[in-house]
C-alpha positions as CSV (number, residue, x, y, z in Angstrom):
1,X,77.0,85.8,86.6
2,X,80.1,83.5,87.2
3,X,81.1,81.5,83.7
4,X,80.1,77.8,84.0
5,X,79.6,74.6,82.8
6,X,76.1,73.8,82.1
7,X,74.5,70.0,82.0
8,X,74.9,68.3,78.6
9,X,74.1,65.0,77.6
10,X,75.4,61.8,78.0
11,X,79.0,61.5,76.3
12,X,78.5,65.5,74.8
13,X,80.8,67.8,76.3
14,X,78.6,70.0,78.2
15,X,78.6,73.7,76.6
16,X,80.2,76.9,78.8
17,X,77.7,79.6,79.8
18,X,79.9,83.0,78.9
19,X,79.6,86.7,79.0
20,X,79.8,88.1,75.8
21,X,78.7,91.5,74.3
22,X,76.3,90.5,71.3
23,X,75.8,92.5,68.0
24,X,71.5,91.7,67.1
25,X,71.0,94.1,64.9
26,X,73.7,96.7,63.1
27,X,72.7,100.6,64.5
28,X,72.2,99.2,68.0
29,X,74.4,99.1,70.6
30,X,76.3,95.7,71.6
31,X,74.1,94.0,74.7
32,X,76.4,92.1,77.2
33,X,74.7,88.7,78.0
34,X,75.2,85.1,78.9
35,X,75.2,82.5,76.1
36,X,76.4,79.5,75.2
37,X,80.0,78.0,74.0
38,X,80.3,74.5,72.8
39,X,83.7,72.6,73.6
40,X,86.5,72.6,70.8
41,X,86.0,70.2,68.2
42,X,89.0,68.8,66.2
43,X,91.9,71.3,65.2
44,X,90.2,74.4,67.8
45,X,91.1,75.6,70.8
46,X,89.1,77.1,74.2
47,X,90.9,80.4,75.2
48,X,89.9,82.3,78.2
49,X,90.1,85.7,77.3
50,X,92.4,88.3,79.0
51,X,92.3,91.7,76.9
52,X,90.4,93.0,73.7
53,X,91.9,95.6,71.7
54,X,88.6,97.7,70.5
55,X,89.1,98.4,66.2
56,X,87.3,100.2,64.1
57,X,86.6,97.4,61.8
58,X,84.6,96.6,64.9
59,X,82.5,99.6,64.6
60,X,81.9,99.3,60.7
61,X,80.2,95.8,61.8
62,X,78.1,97.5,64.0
63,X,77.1,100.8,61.8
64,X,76.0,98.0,59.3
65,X,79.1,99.5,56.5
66,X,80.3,96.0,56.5
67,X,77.7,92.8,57.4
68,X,78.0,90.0,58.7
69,X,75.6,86.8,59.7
70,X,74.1,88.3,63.0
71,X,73.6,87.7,65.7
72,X,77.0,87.6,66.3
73,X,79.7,87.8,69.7
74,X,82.2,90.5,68.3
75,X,85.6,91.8,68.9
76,X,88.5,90.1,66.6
77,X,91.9,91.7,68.5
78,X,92.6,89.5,71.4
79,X,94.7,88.0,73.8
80,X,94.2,85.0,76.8
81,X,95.3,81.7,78.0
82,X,94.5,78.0,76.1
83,X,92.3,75.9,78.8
84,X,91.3,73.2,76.6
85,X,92.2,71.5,72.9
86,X,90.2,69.9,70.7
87,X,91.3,66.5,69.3
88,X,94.5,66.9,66.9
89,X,95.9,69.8,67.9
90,X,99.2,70.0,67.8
91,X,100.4,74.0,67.5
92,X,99.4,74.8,71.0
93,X,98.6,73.2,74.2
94,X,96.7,74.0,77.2
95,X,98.4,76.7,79.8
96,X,100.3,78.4,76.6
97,X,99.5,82.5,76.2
98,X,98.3,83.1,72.7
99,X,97.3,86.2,70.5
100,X,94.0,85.6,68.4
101,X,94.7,85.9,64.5
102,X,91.1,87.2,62.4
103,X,93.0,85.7,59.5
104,X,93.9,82.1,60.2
105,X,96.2,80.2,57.7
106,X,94.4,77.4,56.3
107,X,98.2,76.0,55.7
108,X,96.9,74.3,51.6
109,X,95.5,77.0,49.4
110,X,97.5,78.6,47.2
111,X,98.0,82.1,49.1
112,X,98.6,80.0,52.3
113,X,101.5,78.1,50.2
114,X,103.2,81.0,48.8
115,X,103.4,83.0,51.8
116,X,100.2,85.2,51.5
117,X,98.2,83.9,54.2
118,X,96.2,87.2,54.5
119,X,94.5,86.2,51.5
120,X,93.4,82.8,53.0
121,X,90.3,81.5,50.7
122,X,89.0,79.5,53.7
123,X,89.7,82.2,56.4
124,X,87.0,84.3,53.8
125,X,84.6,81.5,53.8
126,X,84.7,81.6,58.0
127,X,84.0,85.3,57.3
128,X,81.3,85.5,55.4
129,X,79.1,82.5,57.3
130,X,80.3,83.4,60.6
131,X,81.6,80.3,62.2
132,X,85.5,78.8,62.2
133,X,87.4,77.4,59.6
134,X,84.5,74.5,58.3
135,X,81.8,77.3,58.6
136,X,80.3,76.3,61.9
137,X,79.9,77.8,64.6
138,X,80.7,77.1,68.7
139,X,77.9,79.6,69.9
140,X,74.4,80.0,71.0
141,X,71.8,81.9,72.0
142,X,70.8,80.1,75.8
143,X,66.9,80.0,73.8
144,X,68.8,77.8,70.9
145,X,68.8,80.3,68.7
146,X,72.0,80.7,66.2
147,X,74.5,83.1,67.0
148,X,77.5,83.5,65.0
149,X,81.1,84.3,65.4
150,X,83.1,87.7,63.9
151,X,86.0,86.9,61.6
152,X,86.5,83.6,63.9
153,X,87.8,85.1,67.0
154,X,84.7,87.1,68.9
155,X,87.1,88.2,71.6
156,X,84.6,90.7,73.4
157,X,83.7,87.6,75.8
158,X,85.5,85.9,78.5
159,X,86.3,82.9,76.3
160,X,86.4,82.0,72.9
161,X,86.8,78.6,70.6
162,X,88.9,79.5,67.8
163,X,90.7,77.3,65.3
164,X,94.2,76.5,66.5
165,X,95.7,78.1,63.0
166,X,94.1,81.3,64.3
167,X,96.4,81.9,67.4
168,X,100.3,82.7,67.7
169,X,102.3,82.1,71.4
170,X,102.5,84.9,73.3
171,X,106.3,85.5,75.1
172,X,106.5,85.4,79.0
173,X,106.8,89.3,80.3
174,X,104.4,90.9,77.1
175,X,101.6,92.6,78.6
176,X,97.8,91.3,78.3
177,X,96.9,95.0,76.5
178,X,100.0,95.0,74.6
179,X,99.7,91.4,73.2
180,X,96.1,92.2,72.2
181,X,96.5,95.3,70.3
182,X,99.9,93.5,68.4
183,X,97.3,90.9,66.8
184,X,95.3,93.7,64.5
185,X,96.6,96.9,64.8
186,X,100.3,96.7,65.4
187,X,100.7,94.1,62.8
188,X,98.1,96.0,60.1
189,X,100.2,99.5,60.7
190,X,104.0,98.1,61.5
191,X,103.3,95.0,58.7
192,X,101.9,97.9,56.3
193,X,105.7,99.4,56.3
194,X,107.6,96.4,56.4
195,X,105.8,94.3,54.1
196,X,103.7,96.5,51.4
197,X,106.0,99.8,51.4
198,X,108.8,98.0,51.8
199,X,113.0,99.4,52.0
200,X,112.2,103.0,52.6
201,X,115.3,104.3,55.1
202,X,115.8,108.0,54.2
203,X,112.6,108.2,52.3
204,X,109.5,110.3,52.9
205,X,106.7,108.8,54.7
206,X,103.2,110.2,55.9
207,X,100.4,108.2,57.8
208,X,97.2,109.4,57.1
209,X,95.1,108.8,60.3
210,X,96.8,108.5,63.9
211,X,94.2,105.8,65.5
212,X,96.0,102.9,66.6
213,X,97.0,101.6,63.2
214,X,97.9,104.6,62.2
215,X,100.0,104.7,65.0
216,X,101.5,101.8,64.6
217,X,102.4,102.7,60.9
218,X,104.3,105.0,63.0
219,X,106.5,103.1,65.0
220,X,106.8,101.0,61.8
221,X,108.2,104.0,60.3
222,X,110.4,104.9,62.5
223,X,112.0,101.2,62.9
224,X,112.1,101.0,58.7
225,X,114.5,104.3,59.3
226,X,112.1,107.0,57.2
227,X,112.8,110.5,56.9
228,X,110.5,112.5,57.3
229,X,107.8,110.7,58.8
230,X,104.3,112.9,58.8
231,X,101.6,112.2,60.8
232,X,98.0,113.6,59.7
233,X,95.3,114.0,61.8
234,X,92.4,116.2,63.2
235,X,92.9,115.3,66.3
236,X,95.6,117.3,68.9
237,X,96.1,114.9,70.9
238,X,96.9,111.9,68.3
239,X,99.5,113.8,67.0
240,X,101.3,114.6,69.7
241,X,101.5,110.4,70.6
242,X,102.5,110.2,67.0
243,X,105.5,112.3,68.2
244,X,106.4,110.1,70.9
245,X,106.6,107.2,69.0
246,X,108.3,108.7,65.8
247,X,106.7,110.7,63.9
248,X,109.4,113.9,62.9
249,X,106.3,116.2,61.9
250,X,102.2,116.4,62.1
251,X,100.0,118.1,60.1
252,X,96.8,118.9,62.0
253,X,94.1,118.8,59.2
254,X,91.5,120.6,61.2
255,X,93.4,123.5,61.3
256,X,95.8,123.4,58.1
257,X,95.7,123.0,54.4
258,X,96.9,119.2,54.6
259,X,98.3,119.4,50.7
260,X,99.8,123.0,51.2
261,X,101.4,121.7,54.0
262,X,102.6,118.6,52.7
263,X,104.2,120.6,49.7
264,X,105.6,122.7,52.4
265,X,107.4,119.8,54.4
266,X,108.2,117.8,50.7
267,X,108.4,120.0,48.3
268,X,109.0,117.8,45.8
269,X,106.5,115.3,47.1
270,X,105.9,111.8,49.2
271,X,107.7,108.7,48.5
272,X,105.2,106.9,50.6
273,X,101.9,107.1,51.7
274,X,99.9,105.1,54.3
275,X,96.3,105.8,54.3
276,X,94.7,104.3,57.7
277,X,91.5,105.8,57.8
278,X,89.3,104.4,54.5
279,X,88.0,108.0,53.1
280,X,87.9,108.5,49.8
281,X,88.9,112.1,50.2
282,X,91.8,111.7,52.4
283,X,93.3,108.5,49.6
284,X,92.5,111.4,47.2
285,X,95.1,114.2,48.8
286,X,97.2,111.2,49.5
287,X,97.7,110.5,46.1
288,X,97.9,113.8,45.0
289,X,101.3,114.4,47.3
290,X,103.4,111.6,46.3
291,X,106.3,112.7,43.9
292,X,106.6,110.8,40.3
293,X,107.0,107.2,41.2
294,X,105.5,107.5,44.9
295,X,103.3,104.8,46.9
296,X,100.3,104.5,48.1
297,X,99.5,102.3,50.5
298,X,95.4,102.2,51.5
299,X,95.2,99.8,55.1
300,X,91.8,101.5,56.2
301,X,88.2,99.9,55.8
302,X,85.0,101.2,54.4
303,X,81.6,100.2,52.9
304,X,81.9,98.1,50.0
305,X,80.9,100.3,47.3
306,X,83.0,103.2,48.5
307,X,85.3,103.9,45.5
308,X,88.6,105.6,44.9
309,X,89.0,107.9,42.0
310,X,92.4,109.3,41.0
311,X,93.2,110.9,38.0
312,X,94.8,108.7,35.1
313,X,97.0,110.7,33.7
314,X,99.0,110.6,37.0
315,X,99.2,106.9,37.2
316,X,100.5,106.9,33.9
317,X,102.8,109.7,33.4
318,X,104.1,109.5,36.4
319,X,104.3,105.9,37.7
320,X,102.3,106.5,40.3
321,X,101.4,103.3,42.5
322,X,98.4,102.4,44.6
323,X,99.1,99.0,47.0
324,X,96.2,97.6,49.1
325,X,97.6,96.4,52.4
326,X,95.5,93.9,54.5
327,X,96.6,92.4,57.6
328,X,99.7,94.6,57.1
329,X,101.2,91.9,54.4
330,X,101.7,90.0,56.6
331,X,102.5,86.5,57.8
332,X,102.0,86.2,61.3
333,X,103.7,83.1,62.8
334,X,106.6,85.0,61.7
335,X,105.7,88.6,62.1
336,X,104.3,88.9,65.4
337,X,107.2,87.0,67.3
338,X,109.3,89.6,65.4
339,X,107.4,92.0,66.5
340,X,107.2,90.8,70.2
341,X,110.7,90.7,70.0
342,X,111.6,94.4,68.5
343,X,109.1,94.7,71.6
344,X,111.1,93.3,74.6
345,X,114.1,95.0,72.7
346,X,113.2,98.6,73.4
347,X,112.4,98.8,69.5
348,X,108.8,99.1,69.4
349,X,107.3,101.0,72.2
350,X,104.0,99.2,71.9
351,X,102.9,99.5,75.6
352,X,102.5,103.5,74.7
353,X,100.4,102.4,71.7
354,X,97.2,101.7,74.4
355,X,95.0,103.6,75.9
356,X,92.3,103.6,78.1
357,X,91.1,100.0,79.7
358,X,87.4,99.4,80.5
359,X,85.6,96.1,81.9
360,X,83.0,94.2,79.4
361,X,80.1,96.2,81.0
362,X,81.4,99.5,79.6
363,X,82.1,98.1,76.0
364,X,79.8,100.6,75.0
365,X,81.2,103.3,76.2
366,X,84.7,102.1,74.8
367,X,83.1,101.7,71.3
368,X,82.0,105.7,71.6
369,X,84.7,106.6,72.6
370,X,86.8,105.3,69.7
371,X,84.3,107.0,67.4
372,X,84.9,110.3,69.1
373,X,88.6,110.1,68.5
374,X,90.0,108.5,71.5
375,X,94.1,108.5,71.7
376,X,95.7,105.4,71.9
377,X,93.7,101.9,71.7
378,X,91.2,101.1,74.0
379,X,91.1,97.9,75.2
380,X,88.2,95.8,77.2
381,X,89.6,93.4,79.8
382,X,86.7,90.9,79.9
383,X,87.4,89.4,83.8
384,X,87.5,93.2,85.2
385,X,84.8,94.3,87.9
């Protein structure tokens, strides 16, 4: 069905009709359907959707590890075109390229103000009631019925009210895919190495987990000027695009002893860490390879109760340090131009970073796929046939 306008009321903004892929009930498959999209209201803006970058955090949502208000349009790594802006706004305007943020900056609380904005208190409130900034949400079921948004972006549709603090200008000459993928996993792996580990040219770094953050963490890697850089993974293929974007070694953990190896490579162990995946047992051999005074940096999800234990004496008498990393650290009206920039430069080969495209239809078969270990980052292109 082509997107329309449908017939409102007198004076009301009349609400969009929009393909979406809707999450009913964690454990079930997404099912692409019509519903509804009101107009934005103050301080939001209407994008029409060009590419979704397909996350894992996604597919946590959807096996139920981490909830949300549901029904809900998913999909929070995105990338289109402003049509229309609600009254006020004043960042963007209508005809500018953006990249969706699934952490806005409310701009006053005190993590927004001090240069945290990944820690937003009001960009957790629109998380956990599933609507924008003021809790509310721009969707509905064509029957009436409530239907909520993911993280404030729900980017697997072929538009999407947003607030206007949750999108950043996208440059002339980036790529739809590659401009999608920069908003979650490029910042969350690159921003993980510039941001939380910090300094580190000439020092040992291994990413736990080549998916496309891990990836990322990567090229991130690479750019920061570490030596060695160790990619881990059980998957060939991974590893072998973690070598063409920077990583100097892989371990392939389905077929070696990762710790042996690791001692093998470092023998007197990791300055840094990355940990992309979210499994208790892979943060566990992570922590046991650092050296005396070594980092680790956790950046992947899991269910809330999952727990990490490491032994105490090692934190103590050795200094060890464990850093959570969301969002890659990151401030993104200043990071992601950066990055777009390193981009256009040669610097960070993000176009290699994605993988296999797919229309909304098949965003199924992309969400499988991630979960059998595709390579690279699959992204859905919402106008495709």
């Amino acid at each position: 069905m082509t997107d329309r306008n449908s017939l409102g009321g007198p004076g009301t903004p009349a609400p969009r009709t929009v393909r979406a892929a809707v999450l009913r009930r964690a454990g079930e498959p997404l099912g692409v359907e019509d519903v509804l999209l009101d107009a934005p209201l103050a301080g939001e803006v209407l994008v029409r959707i060009d590419a979704a970058g397909v996350c894992h955090t996604d597919l946590h949502y959807m096996a139920g590890d981490l909830s949300s208000r549901l029904p809900a349009v998913i999909g929070h790594e995105g990338t289109g075109v402003v049509e229309a802006v609600g009254e006020g706004v004043t960042l963007v305007a209508a005809g500018q390229r953006v990249c969706l943020l699934w952490r806005p900056r409310c701009g006053e609380c005190r993590y927004c103000v001090t240069g945290a904005p990944a820690m937003c208190e009001r960009a957790a409130v629109q998380a956990a009631y599933g609507g924008l900034l003021d809790g509310t949400s721009r969707l509905r079921l064509p029957d009436g019925g409530a239907l909520h948004h993911l993280m404030g972006a729900s980017c697997f549709a072929r538009y999407a009210v947003v607030s206007e603090r949750a999108v950043v200008a996208v440059p002339d000459g980036v790529p739809a895919e590659v401009a999608a993928v920069a908003g979650c996993a490029v910042i969350t792996g690159v921003g993980a190495v510039l941001n939380a580990v910090g300094g580190c040219a000439g020092a040992s770094l291994a990413v736990f987990g080549a998916g496309g953050v891990g990836l990322s963490a990567v090229m991130g890697a690479r750019l920061a000027g570490a030596f060695p850089v160790i990619a881990v993974d059980v998957v060939a293929e991974r590893l072998d695009t973690a070598v063409e974007l920077g990583a100097t070694h892989v371990v392939d953990a389905s077929r070696r002893d990762v710790a042996a190896e690791l001692r093998r490579l470092v023998p007197g162990g990791l300055d840094h860490a990355i940990e992309a995946i979210g499994r208790p047992d892979v943060l566990a051999i992570a922590f046991d390879a650092l050296r005396p005074r070594g980092q680790l940096v956790p950046i992947g999800l899991s269910r809330p109760d999952t727990a990490l234990s490491v032994p105490l004496n090692q934190v103590v008498q050795h200094e060890k340090r464990i850093v959570g990393s969301l969002y890659g650290s990151s401030n993104p009206v200043v990071d992601l131009p950066r990055l777009f920039a390193l981009h256009a430069a040669g610097r960070l080969p993000l176009d290699r970073l994605v993988g296999r495209t797919y229309p909304l239809e098949q965003i199924n078969d992309a969400c499988d796929d991630l979960g059998r270990g595709a390579v690279g980052r699959g992204v859905v292109l919402p106008w495709a046939a």
